[in-house]
N, CA, C and O atoms as a printed pandas DataFrame, in Angstrom:
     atom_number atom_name residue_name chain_id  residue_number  x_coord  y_coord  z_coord
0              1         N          UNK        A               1    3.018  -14.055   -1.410
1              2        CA          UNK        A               1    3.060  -12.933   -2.310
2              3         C          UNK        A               1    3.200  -11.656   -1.485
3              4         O          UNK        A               1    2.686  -11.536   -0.372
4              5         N          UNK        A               2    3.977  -10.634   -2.134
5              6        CA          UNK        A               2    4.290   -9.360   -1.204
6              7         C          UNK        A               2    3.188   -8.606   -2.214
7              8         O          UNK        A               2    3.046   -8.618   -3.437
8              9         N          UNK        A               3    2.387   -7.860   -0.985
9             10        CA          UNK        A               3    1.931   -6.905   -1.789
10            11         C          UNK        A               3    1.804   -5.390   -1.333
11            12         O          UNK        A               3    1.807   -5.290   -0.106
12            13         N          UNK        A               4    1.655   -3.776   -2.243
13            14        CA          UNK        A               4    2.521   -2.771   -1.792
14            15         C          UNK        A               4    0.896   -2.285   -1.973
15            16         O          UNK        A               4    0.190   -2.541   -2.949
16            17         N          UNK        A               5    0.510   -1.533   -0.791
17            18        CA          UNK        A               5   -0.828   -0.838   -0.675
18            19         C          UNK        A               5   -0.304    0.662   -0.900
19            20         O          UNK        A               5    0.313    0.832    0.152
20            21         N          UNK        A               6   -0.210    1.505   -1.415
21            22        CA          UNK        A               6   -0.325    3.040   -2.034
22            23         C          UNK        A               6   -1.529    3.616   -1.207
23            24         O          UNK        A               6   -2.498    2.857   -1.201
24            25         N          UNK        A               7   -1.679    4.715   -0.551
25            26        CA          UNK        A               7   -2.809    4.968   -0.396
26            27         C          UNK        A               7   -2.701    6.529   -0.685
27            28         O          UNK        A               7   -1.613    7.107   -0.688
28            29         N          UNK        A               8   -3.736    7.073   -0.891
29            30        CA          UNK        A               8   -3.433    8.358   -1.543
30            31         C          UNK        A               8   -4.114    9.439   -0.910
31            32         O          UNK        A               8   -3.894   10.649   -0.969
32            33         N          UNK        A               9   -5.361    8.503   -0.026
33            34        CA          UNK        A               9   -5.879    9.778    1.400
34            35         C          UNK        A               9   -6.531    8.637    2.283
35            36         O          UNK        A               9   -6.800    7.471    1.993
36            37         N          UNK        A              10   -6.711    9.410    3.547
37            38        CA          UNK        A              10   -6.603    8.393    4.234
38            39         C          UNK        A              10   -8.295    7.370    4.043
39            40         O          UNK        A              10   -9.423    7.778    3.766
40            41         N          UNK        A              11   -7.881    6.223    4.282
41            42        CA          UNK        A              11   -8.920    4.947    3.930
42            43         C          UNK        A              11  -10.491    5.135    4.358
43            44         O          UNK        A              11  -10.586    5.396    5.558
44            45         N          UNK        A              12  -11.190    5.098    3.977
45            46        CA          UNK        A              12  -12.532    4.489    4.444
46            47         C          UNK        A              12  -12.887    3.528    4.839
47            48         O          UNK        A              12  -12.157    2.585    4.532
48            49         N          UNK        A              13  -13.917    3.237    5.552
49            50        CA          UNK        A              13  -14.184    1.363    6.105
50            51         C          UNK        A              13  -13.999    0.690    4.824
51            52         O          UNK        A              13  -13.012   -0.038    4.926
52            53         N          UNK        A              14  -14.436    0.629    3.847
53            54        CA          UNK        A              14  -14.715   -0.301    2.512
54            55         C          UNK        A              14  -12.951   -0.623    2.169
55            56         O          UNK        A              14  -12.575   -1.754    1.860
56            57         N          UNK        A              15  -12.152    0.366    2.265
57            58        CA          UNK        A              15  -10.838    0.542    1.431
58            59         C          UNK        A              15  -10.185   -0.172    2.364
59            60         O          UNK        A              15   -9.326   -0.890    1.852
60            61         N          UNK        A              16  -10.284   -0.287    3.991
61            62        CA          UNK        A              16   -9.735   -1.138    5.022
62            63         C          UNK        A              16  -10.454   -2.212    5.239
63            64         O          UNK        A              16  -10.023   -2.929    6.143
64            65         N          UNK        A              17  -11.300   -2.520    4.769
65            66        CA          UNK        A              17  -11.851   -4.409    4.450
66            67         C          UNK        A              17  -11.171   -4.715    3.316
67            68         O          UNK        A              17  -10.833   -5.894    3.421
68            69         N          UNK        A              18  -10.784   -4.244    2.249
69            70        CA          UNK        A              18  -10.513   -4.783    1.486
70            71         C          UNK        A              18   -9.092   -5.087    1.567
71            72         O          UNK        A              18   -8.560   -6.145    1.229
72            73         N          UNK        A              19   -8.458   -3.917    2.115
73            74        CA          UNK        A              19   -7.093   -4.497    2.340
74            75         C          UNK        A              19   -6.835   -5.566    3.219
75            76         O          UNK        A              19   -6.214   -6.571    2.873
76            77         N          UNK        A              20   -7.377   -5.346    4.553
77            78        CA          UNK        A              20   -7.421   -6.164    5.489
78            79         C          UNK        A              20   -7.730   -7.901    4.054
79            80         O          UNK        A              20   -6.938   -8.799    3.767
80            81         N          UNK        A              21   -8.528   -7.762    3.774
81            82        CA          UNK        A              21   -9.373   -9.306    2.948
82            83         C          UNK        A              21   -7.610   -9.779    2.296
83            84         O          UNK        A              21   -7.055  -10.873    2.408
84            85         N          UNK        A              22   -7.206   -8.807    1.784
85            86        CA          UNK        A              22   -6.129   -9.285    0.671
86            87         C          UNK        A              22   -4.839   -9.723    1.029
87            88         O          UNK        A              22   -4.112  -10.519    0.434
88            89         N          UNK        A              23   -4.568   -8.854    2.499
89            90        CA          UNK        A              23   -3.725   -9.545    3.183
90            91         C          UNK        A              23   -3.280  -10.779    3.804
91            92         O          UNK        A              23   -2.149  -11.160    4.105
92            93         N          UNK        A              24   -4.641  -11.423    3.955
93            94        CA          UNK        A              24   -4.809  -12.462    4.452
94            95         C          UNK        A              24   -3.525  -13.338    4.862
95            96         O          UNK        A              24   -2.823  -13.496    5.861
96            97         N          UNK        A              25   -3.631  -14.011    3.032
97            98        CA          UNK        A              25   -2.211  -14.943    3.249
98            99         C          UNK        A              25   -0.841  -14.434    2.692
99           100         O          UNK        A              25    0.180  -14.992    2.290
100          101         N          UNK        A              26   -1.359  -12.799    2.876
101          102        CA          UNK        A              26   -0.108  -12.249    2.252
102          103         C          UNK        A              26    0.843  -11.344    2.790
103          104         O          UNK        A              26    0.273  -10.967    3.814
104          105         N          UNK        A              27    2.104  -10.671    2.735
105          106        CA          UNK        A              27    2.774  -10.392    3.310
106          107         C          UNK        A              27    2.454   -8.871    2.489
107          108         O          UNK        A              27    2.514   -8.763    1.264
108          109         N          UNK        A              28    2.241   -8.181    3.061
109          110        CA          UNK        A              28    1.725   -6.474    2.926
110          111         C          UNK        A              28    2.637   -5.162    3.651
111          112         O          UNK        A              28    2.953   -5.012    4.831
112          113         N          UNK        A              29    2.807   -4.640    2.929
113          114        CA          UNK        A              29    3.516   -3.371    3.418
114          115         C          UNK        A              29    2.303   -2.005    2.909
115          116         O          UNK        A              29    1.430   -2.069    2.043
116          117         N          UNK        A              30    2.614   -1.019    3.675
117          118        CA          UNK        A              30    1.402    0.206    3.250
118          119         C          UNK        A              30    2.107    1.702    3.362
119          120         O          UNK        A              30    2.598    2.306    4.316
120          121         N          UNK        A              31    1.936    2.030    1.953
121          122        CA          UNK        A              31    2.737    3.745    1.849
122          123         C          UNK        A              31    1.537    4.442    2.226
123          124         O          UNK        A              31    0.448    3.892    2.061
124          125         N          UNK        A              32    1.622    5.548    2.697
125          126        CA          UNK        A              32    0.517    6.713    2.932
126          127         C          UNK        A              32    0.778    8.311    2.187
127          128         O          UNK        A              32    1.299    9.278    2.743
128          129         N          UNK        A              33    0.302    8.254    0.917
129          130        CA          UNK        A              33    0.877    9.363    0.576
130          131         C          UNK        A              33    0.881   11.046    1.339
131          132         O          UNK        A              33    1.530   12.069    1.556
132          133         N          UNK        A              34   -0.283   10.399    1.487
133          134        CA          UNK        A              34   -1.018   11.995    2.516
134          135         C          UNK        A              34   -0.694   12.248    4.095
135          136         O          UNK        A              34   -1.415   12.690    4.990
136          137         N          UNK        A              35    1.029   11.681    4.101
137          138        CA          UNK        A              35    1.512   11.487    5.196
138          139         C          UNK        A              35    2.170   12.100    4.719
139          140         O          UNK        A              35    2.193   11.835    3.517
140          141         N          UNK        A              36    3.383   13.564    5.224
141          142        CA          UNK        A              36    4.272   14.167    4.843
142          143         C          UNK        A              36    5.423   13.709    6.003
143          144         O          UNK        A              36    5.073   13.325    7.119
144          145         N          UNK        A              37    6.739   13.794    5.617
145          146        CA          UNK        A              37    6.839   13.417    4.137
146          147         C          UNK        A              37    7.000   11.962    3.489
147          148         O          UNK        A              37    7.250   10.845    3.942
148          149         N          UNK        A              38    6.748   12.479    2.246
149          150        CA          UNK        A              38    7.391   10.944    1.491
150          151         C          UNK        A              38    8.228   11.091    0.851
151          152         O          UNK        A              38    8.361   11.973    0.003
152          153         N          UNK        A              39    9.171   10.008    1.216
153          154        CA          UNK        A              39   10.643    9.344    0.452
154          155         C          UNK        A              39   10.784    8.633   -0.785
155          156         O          UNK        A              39   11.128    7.452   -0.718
156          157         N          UNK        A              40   10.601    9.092   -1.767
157          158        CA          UNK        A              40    9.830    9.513   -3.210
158          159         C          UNK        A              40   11.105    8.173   -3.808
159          160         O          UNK        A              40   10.736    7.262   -4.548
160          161         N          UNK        A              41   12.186    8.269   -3.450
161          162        CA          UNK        A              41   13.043    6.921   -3.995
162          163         C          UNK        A              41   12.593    5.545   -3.126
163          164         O          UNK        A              41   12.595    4.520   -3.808
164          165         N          UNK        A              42   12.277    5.413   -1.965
165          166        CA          UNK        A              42   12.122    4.393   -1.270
166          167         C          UNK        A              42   10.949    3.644   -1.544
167          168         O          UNK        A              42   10.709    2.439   -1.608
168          169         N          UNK        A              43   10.080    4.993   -1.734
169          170        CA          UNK        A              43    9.057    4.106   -2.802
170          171         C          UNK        A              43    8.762    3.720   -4.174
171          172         O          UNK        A              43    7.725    3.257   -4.650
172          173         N          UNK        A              44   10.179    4.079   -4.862
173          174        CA          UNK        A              44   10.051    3.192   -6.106
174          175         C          UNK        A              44   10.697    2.326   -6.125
175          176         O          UNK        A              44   10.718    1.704   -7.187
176          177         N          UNK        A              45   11.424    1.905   -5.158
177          178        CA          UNK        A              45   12.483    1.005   -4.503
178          179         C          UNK        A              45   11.397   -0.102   -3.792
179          180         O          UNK        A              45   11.695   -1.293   -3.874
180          181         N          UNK        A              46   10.287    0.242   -3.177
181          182        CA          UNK        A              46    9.221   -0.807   -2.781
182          183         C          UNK        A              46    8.656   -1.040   -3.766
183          184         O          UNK        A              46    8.726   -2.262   -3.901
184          185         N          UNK        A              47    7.902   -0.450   -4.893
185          186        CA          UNK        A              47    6.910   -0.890   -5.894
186          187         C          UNK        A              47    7.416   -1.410   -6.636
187          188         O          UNK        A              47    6.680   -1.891   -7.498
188          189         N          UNK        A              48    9.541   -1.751   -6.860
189          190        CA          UNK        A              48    9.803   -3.007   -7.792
190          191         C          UNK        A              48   10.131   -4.160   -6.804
191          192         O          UNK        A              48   10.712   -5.166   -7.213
192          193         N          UNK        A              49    9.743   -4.010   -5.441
193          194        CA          UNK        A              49   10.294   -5.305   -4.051
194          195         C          UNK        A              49    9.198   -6.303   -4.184
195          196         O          UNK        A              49    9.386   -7.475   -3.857
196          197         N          UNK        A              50    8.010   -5.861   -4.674
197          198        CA          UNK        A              50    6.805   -6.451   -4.334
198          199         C          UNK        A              50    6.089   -7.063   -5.924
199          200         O          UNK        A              50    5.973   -6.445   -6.982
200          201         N          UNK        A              51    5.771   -8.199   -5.662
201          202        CA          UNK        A              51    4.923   -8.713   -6.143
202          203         C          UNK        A              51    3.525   -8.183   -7.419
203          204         O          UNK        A              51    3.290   -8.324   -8.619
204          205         N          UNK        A              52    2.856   -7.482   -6.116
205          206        CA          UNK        A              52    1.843   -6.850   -6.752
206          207         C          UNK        A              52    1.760   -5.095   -5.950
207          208         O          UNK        A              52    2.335   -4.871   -4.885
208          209         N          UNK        A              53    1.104   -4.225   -6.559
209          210        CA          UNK        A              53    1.153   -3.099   -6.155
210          211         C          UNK        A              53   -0.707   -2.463   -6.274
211          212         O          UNK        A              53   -1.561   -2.793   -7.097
212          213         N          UNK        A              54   -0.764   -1.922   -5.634
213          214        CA          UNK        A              54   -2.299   -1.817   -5.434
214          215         C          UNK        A              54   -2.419   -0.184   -4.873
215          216         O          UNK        A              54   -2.102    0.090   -3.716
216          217         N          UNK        A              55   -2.717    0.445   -5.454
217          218        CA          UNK        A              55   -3.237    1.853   -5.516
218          219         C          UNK        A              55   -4.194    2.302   -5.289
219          220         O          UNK        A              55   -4.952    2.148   -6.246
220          221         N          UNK        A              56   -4.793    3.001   -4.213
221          222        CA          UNK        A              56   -5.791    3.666   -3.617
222          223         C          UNK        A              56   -6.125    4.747   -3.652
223          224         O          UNK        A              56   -5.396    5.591   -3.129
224          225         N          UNK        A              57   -7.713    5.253   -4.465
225          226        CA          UNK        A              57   -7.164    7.154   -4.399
226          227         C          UNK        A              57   -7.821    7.515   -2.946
227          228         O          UNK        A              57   -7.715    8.652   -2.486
């Protein structure tokens, strides 16, 4: 399963165990919104590539 991590500031320990946990047997890619800049088509171009999509505030 592909799955698309969103993150919307940067992670806390809890928010990076959990991703880390989910990745496991899965194939994961990770946007950083609060990274300038973002490529606002490429990522709606990933969130229909993937499987599941998982959003972080």
């Amino acid at each position: 399963m592909n799955i698309l991590h969103i993150l919307r500031s940067e992670p806390d320990e809890t928010v990076e165990k959990f991703t880390v946990s989910m990745n496991m047997d899965n194939t994961a890619s990770v946007v950083m919104l609060y990274e300038d800049p973002v490529d606002w088509p490429a990522l709606v171009d990933k969130i229909f590539e993937n499987d599941k999509v998982i959003c972080w505030w």
